[in-house]
C-alpha positions, 0 to 999 in steps of 0.5 A: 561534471555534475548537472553538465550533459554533452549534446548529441551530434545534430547529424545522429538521429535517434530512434525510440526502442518501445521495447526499452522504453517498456522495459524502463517503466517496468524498472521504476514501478516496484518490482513485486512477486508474480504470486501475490499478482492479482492478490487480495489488499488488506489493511491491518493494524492490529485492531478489531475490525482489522482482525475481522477484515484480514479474516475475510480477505484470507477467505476472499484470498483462498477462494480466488486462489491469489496472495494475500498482501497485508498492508500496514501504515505507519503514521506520519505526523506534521512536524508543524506539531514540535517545531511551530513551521508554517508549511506543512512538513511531514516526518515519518515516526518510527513504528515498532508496531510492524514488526511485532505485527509481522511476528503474530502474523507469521506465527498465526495458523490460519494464515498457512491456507494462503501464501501472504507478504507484509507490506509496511508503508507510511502517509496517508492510508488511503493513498497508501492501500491505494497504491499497493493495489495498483503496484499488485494489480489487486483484486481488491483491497479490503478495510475494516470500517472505523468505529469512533468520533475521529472517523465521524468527524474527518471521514473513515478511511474506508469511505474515503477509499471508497471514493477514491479506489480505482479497484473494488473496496470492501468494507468489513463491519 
């Protein structure tokens, strides 16, 4: 039966495993590859101080001897925008731009010095970058700075996670 569970006998006691315990939180956090442990977060979505970014993070990555794992995010948009809701309900818009963006990664040559993964994920970019840097344990994850009215007016994302990381942000001009 759904949503039923049958009580435990009052007369059974149990008792906590911490081995299991442990070994279910490491179950519900995303399993990644030890390789990429301790890597390098570097957001990039093709643009020009995203290119200037991923080339330092590369460089930061080959020093250290860590992976590099390349975070894009897809937007998600409001659908208060079509549908004229009141609560703020989000969908995610299907973004092509990580495949090709995988496809010119994979056959760029100057990412032959260090191993790398492509990570697509979708909402808040600060959020984002922000949790894939702790699902890897990063180093550090570096952003290129936005350079437009948009960044000026709602703050860029790089001085957001600035603000928020739990981890060493920097900044790529």
């Amino acid at each position: 039966m759904a949503g039923h569970e049958i009580p435990e006998p009052a007369d059974r006691k149990q008792v906590a495993d911490p081995l299991s315990d442990q070994q279910a939180a490491e179950e519900t956090r995303h399993s990644c590859d030890p390789a990429f442990r301790h890597g390098v977060v570097v957001g990039f979505d093709g643009s020009m101080s995203s290119e200037r970014a991923l080339a330092y993070a590369i460089g930061m990555a080959r020093r250290s001897g860590s992976g590099l794992i390349i975070v894009h995010v897809a937007n998600r948009l409001p659908t208060t925008v079509w549908a004229g809701c009141e609560p703020p309900v989000f969908v995610d818009v299907p973004d092509h731009r990580t495949e090709v963006l995988g496809l010119e990664l994979a056959c760029a040559d100057y990412l032959s010095e260090v191993p790398w993964v492509l990570v697509e994920r979708g909402g808040d970019i600060c959020h984002e970058l922000e949790d894939v840097g702790r699902e890897y344990s990063a180093d550090a994850i570096v952003v290129g700075s936005t350079h437009g009215v948009v960044g000026r007016i709602f703050g860029s994302v790089a001085g957001r996670l600035a603000r928020r990381a739990q981890r060493p942000v920097v900044v790529i001009p």
